[in-house]
Steps between C-alpha positions, in 0.01 A plus 500: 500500500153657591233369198332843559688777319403880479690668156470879511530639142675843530582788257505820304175623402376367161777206498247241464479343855102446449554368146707221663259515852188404238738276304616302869165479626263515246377785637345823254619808688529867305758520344646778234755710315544746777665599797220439888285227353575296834414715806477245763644141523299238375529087570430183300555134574672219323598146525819393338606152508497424932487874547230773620620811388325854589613768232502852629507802224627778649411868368772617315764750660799670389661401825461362865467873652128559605369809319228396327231228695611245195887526614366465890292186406770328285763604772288377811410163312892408405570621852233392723338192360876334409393327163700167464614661182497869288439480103649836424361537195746705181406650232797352246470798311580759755719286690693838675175639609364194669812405717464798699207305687666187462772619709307608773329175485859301508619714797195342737711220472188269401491195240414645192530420130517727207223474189655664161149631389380603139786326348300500161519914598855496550613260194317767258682788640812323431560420834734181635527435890764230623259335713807242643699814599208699664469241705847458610517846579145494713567128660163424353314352281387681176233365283334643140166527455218639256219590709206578250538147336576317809925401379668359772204517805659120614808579505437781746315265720777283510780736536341639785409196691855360410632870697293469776660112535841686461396702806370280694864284477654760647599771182552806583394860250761683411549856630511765229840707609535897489811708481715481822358820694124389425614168638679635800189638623264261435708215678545757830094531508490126450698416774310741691205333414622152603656577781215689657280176481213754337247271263421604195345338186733436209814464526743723706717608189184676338405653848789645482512613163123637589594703803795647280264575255268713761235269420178633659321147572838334665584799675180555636458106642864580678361817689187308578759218705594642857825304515781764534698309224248589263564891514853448517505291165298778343785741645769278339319535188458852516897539538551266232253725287713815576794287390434422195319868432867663598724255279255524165279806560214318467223301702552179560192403328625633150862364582364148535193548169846593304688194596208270428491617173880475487451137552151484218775681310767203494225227505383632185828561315561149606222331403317674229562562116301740253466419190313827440179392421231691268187478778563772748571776181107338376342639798720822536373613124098352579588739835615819266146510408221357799732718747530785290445832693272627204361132333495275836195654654310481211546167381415418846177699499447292182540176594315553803151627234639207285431298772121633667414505137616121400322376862202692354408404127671178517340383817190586370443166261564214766310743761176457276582139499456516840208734497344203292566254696387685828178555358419131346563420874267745634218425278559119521470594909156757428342262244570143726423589826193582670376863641651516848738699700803266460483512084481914584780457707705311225398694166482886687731450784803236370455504145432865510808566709745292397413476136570908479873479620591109337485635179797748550724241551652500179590881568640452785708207347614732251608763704682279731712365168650833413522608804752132549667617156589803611685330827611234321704709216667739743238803391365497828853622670490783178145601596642594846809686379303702287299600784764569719456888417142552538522253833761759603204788490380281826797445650543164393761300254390268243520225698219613677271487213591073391235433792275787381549290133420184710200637605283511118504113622383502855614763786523221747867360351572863385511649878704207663729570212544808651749263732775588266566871561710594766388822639193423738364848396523408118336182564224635670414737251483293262289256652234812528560593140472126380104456558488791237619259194190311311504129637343185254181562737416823356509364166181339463302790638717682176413332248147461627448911514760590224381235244117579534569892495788548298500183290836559204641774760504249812855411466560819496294633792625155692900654427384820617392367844824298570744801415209718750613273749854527461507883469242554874746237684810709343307850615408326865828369518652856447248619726598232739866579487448859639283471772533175614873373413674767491926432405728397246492270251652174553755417205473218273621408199282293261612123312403448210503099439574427127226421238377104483260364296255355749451136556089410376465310789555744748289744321203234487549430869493890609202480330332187602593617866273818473246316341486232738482770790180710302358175475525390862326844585197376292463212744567713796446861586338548166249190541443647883442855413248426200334286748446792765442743220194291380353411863524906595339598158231173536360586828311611695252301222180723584532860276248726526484617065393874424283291251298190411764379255302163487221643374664744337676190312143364407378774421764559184440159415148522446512815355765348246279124459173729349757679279664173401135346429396783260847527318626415175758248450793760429399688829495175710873499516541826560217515757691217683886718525310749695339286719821349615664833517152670701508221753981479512369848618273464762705212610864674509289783717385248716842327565614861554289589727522182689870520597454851545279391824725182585780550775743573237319763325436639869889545535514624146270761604708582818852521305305723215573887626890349519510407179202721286738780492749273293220419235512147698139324519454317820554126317835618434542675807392114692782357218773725614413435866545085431827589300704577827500072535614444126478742195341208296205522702427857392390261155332230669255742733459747208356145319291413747379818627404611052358110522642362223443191561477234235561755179873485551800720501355781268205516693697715764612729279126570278379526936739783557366700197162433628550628832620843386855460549632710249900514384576765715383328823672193379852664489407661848433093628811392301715818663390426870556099429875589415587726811302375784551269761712199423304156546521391879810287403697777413392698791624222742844481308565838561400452872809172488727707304460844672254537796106545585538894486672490155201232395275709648616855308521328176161347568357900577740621238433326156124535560504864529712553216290245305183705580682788470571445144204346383329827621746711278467218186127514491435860554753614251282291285215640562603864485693405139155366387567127512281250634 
């Protein structure tokens, strides 16, 4: 027996395959409480006693005909790569529903075992499966398990290398059998297939059952072949087709669906007793109320402001923690090291650059936690049936709007989730309306702008610019639809996984995940960009001033010394506050003017008739620019271009009042932030999931709407009296 061993873990959506993929291999893929999480397959390694197995978790699929690009790449793994082995992975609780699969699976004729899912699920619904007679009826294996607290993980290990043994000695699967018309005319295609020596992977009792079917992929490979036999087995199928249409009145596709689930029907009665559990009638009634028609969409709209508003003032304690902390190190750095360029490099450049975006990290942590209790509980699945409606308005179905959800985390995942709808049209679209949905990026430029302009109303203003988002990419999806894709709908009907009270594990490790990744950025394209940032707004070193400011600077303090000398003890101290606020003066004008003459300033001044008409000063303007690499650098170049440098996070904030930024140009930044170009990571994902020209019109696209309606936000303002 080979000590290498490839397991493919296959399934229904939202069974738990990566559950038991993380629990086999110790890996921490996403997992949640709702249908798509996988979209393409994923591997992991493990040694088990003398054995080196590779675990494959396969997206989830409804069945082994390629609509959707997650049914093609579970399909073309089972059939292409030949695992020594398929997990087909059941959820015990909807035992009817899953079998549909698991029959397809069984007719490849490959060693597979069953896994009995949820069991914990299934027990609370009041729901017994004969696991001895399921797998006399199957001729395989069945085993239990209890996937988010790891019940049962060895025994699946050893079931399945004790199959593939079984295999290997010469056992043989069992073929699922059909009524005696449906089996009439898949043995004639069979022996068609074997007798015309034509090679084909799997085996030649699901080719046949495939070219019965129609199916597009096997039909296709047999009209590529320029043996005759090939196009005469295709004609034998076609007669066979016709056959079966003339005895039932039906095609031979539905014929065959209702006998499979003739046979899930008698497996079932056989093997499974309700005891009518109380669970499934728990998250009917919670569903009488989130998926109301009238209450569902606003209790969502609540949550959602429960949410912006909890990242907001609770985030705000351990982020002036950090503040602290940010700034001891800066001064420490200011205080310790001698005047050169290397300790301005490391207080105004790193310090200055970093330090402004670190100290959202317990936002984004936040955010990140909800948004994993909301998958976790099942709301997530809600949150797209409720939109199903208004995602109708662009042509879409709710499931199009679970990777629009994805994308308040990052629009990277959110577009390659895109994988699960079927329609290449649909998917498309809502790849170009994805971008539009606020990523975790945008969120420290947020609560930068909204908390030092609209301080108790930024949760508010920050809720405001999320549902902004979701309302252009349903109005450019609409628009979209019309011009661009025109046709019907595709149909879909939307699951709705029960309630479950999620595991505080998996919550933490969502969490810890995004927070590990927004950390990693500070060390990387964060750490890089602040670094450029500083060098373009450092040099060239020579500025020609529009005034003596060192004299100027001695000159005040002269001035101030003969006043001092003269004054009573009362003024003294007063005396002394408006020195250091006379020369913080001359100083910030200095520093001002200084970048405004470096290379950075000199771009600034270049990108400035773009952005002036948008109330957008040119530091902002060179901010925006930097954002197309990462949002979070919008922060980190805003902090060093305002030169906060060792006075910590607040600093930026009390520098964007002093610049004349007033609230109204800060929603205008805030506006464009949400609806421009996605980072250059999202830009190439588009380019992998769709194509350059797509990537390229989104690209074009989301900045001119961005600009577009920062225009109409700021002078609206202006004409209402605002500033």
């Amino acid at each position: 027996m080979n000590k290498n061993l490839t397991l493919a873990l296959a399934g229904n959506p939202n069974c738990g395959k990566t559950t038991i993929f993380n629990n086999l291999t110790g890996a921490r893929q996403k997992v949640g409480n709702w249908p798509g999480v996988t979209v393409e397959k994923k591997e992991g390694k493990l040694r088990f006693k003398d054995h080196d197995l590779t675990i494959v978790d396969l997206p989830g699929t409804y069945s082994l005909t390629p609509f959707s690009i997650e049914e093609i790449t579970a399909r073309d793994f089972v059939i292409n790569e030949r695992p020594d082995i398929v997990v087909i992975i059941i959820d015990a609780s909807n035992l009817e529903r899953s079998l549909f699969l698991a029959i397809q699976i069984l007719e490849l004729g490959r060693p597979a075992i069953f896994v009995l899912n949820m069991a914990d699920v299934a027990d609370a619904k009041g729901i017994q499966i004969d696991a001895a007679k399921l797998s006399q009826l199957l001729g395989l294996p069945v085993v239990f398990t209890v996937g988010n607290k790891n019940k049962g993980t060895d025994h699946l290990i050893e079931t399945a290398i004790d199959e593939i043994l079984r295999f290997d000695q010469g056992k043989e699967s069992r073929p699922i059998r059909y009524s005696q018309k449906v089996e009439e005319c898949i043995a004639k295609v069979q022996a068609d297939l074997i007798e015309s020596g034509v090679k084909m992977e799997g085996s030649s009792r699901w080719n046949a059952i495939k070219i019965l079917e129609d199916d597009k992929v096997i039909k296709a490979k047999l009209e590529e072949m320029s043996v005759s036999s090939a196009k005469l087995i295709l004609e034998s199928a076609q007669e066979s087709r016709k056959r079966i249409q003339n005895l039932f009145e039906d095609d031979f596709e539905i014929v065959l669906t209702d006998d499979r689930y003739g046979v899930i029907a008698g497996i079932v009665k056989e093997t499974v007793t309700n005891l009518a559990g109380k669970r499934i009638d728990i998250s009917r009634n919670i569903d009488l109320v989130l998926t109301d028609r009238f209450f569902g969409i606003p209790v969502f709209i609540f949550f959602i402001w429960a949410m912006f508003q909890l990242t907001f003032s609770l985030g705000a304690y351990p982020m002036g923690w950090i503040e602290s902390a940010v700034s001891f190190l800066s001064i420490g750095l200011e205080e310790t090291l001698p005047s050169s360029l290397l300790k301005d490099l490391l207080v105004n450049g790193v310090i200055a650059g970093i330090g402004s975006v670190i100290v959202f990290l317990p936002n984004i942590l936040i955010l990140f936690f909800c948004i994993a209790l909301f998958e976790d509980t099942g709301y997530m699945a809600r949150a797209a049936f409720l939109m199903d409606r208004v995602m109708h308005t662009a042509g879409l179905h709710g499931k199009s709007f679970i990777p629009m959800l994805m994308g308040f985390g990052c629009n990277v995942p959110a577009i390659m989730a895109t994988r699960t709808l079927e329609s290449k049209k649909d998917r498309i679209l809502t790849i170009l309306m994805t971008p539009f949905m606020s990523c975790s990026a945008r969120l420290p430029v947020y609560i930068v702008l909204a908390g030092s302009f609209f301080a108790d109303k930024a949760g508010t203003v920050i809720f405001g610019l999320y549902f902004m988002g979701i309302l252009i990419a349903i109005l450019s999806g609409r628009l979209f639809r019309k011009i661009l894709f025109k046709g019907e709908e595709a149909p879909f009907i939307m699951e709705l996984p029960p309630y479950r009270i999620p595991m505080v594990k998996s919550l933490m490790i969502h969490m810890w995940d995004r927070g590990k990744m927004f950390l990693k950025k500070m060390g990387g394209v964060i750490l890089v960009g602040s670094i450029i940032i500083w060098g373009l707004s450092n040099f060239p070193r020579q500025i020609s001033y529009s005034e003596d400011y060192d004299g100027k600077i001695h000159s005040v303090k002269t001035e101030y010394a003969q006043k001092i000398s003269s004054a009573s003890p009362q003024e003294i101290e007063a005396l002394g506050r408006q020195l250091a606020l006379s020369l913080t003066e001359i100083k910030h004008k200095q520093e001002q003017e200084r970048i405004a003459g470096s290379y950075i300033g000199r771009i600034g001044k270049v990108l400035e008739p773009v952005f002036s008409p948008l109330g957008i000063g040119w530091q902002a303007s060179v901010a925006l620019v930097t954002g197309f690499v990462a949002k979070e650098v919008v922060v980190s170049t805003m902090g060093v271009l305002y030169g906060v440098g060792s006075e910590g996070g607040e600093a930026l904030e009390k520098a964007l009042k002093k610049s004349g930024m007033t609230s109204l140009s800060a929603l205008s930044i805030m506006v464009f932030v949400l609806l421009y170009v996605p980072c250059f990571a999202t830009v190439m994902t588009i380019y992998r999931e769709a194509s350059a020209g797509w990537a390229g019109f989104n690209l074009i696209y989301t900045t001119m709407v961005a600009w577009g309606m920062s225009f109409l936000v700021y002078r609206t303002g202006l004409l209402l009296g605002f500033d």
